[in-house]
C-alpha positions as CSV (number, residue, x, y, z in Angstrom):
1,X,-262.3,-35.6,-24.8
2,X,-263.2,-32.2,-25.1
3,X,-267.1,-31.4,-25.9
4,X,-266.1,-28.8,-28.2
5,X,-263.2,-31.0,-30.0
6,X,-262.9,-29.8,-34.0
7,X,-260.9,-32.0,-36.5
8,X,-257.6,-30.2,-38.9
9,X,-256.4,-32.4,-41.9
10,X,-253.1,-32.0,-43.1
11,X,-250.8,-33.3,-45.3
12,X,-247.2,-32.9,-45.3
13,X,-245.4,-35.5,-46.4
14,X,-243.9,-38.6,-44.9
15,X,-247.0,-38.8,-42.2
16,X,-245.1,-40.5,-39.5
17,X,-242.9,-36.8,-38.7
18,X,-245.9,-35.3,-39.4
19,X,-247.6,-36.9,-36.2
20,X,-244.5,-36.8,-34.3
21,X,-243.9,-32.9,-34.9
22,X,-247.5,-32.2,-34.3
23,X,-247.5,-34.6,-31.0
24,X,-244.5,-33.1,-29.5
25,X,-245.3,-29.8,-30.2
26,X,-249.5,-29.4,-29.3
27,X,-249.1,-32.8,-27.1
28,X,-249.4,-32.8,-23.4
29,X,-252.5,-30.4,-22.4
30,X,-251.4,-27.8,-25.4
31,X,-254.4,-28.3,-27.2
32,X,-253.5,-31.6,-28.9
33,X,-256.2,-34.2,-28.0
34,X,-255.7,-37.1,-30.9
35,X,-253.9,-37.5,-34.1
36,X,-254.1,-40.6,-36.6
37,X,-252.0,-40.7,-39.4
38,X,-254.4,-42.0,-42.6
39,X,-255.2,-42.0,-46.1
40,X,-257.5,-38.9,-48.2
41,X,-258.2,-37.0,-50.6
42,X,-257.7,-40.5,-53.4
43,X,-260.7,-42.2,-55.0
44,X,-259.9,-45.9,-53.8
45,X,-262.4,-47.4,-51.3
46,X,-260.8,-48.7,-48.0
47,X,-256.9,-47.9,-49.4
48,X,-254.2,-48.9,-47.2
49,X,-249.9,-48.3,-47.4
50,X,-249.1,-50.6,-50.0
51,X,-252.1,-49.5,-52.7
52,X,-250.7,-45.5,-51.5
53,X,-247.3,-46.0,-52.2
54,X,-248.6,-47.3,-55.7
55,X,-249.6,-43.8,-56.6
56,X,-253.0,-45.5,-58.5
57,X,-254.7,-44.3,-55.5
58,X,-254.7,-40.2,-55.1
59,X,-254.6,-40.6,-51.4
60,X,-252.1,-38.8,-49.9
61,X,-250.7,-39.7,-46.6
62,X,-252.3,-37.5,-44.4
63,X,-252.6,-36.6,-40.3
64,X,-256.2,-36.2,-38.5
65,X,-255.8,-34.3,-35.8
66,X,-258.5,-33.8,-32.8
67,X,-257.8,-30.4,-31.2
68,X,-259.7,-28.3,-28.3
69,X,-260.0,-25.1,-29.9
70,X,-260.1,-23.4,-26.3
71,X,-256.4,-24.0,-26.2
72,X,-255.3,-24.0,-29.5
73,X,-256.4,-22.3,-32.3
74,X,-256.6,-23.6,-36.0
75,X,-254.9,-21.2,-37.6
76,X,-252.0,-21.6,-35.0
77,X,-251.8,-25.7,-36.3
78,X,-251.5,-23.8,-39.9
79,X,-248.7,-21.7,-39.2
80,X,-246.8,-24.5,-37.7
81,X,-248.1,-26.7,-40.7
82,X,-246.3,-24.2,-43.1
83,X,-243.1,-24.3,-40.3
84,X,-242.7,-28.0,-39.9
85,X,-242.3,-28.8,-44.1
86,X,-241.5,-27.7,-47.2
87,X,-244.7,-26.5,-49.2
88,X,-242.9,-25.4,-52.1
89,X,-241.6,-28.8,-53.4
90,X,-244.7,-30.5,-55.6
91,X,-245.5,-33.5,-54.4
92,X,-242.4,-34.3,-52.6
93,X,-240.8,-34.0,-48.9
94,X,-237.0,-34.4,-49.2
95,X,-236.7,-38.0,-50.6
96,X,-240.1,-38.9,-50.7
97,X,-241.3,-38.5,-54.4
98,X,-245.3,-38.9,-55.5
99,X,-248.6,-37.6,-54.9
100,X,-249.0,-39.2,-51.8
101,X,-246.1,-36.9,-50.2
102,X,-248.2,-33.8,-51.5
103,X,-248.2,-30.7,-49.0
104,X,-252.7,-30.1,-48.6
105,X,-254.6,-29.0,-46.0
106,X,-258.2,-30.5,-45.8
107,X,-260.6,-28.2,-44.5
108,X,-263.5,-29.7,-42.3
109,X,-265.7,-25.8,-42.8
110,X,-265.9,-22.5,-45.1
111,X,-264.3,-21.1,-41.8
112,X,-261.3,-23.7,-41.8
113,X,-261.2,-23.0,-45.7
114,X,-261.0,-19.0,-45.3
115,X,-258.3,-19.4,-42.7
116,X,-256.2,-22.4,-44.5
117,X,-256.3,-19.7,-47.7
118,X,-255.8,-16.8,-45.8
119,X,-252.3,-18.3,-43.7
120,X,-251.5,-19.9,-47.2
121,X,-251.8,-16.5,-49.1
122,X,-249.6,-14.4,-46.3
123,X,-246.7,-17.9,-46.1
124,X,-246.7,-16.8,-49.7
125,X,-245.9,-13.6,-49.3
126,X,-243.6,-13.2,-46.5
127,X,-242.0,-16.7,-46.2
128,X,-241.5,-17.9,-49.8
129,X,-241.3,-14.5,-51.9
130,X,-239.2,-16.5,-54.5
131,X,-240.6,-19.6,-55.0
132,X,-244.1,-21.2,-55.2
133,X,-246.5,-22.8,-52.6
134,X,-247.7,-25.4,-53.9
135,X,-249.8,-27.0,-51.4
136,X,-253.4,-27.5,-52.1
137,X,-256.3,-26.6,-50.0
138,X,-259.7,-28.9,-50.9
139,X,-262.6,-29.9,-49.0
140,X,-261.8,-32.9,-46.3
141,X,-262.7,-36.7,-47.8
142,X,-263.6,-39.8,-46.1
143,X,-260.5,-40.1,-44.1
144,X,-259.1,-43.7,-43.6
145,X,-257.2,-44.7,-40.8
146,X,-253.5,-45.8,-41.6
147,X,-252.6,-49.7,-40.2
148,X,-252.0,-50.1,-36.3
149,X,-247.6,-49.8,-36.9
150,X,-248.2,-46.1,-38.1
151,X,-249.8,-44.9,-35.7
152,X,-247.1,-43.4,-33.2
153,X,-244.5,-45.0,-35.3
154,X,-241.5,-42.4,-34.6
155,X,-242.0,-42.9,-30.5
156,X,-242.3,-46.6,-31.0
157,X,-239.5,-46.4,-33.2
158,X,-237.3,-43.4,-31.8
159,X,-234.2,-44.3,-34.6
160,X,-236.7,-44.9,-37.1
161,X,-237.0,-43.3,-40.9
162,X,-238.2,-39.7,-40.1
163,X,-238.0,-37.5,-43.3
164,X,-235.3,-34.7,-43.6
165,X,-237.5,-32.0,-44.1
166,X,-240.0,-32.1,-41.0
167,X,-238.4,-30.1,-38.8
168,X,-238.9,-26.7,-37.1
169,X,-238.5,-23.5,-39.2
170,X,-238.1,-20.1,-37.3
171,X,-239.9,-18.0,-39.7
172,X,-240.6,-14.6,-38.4
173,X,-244.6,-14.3,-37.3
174,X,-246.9,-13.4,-40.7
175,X,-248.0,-10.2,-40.2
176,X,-251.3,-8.6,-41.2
């Protein structure tokens, strides 16, 4: 692993295309060293699927990934956050309805946080003029791993549930 490895937190849904996108995409030497799908940003101690999918918890379902910044940027897994999902449906990706399906990015620094807000203000602008973004950008949490069958689910299961919405979007680049 990488010496100078940072973490990005993101939520986007249905964590198991999440993972997959990102792993596909970043995965093989461009830039992608680790991703976990897991629980944050909820108040429960040690929460795991079946207390999440309760919606008592205020965990969404979340990806942690471990990036070498030397090869790709943070603000380049932002954009392609904002590509792969939907950010303008409250707490919901396609069919998957609740809090724990929220659109957030979890900043790790003020310097993630200025970039998260600054990529979120210009999506705003130039990719969703007519509707609102409603993902949220808060401080990162304890982040709990998610049981052992999530991890890598989708290539373990290649004809497994993968949400309707995660998929590529060919946006044109933000501009300054």
């Amino acid at each position: 692993m990488s010496s100078n490895a940072q973490k990005a937190t993101v939520a986007a849904g249905c964590f198991w295309g999440v993972e997959h996108l990102y792993r596909k995409h970043f995965g093989d030497g461009k830039g992608l060293l680790d991703a976990k799908c897991g629980y944050t940003g909820g108040s429960t101690e040690d929460p795991n699927y079946k207390l999440v999918c309760s919606g008592t918890t205020g965990h969404a379902e979340a990806l942690q990934i471990t990036f070498d910044p030397s090869v790709v940027t943070y603000r380049q897994l932002i954009e392609f956050f904002y590509r792969m999902h939907d950010p303008t449906t409250a707490d919901r990706q396609g069919p998957d309805v609740g809090g724990q399906y929220r659109s957030a990015i979890f900043y790790h620094d003020e310097e993630q946080e200025r970039i998260a807000r600054e990529i979120t203000d210009k999506v705003a602008k130039q990719w969703f003029k007519d509707k609102t973004v409603t993902t949220r950008i808060e401080p990162a949490a304890k982040f709990w791993e998610a049981e052992e069958y999530h991890q890598l689910y989708l290539t373990k299961n290649p004809s497994g549930y993968e949400c309707p919405s995660h998929f590529l979007r060919n946006y044109p680049p933000l501009s300054d």
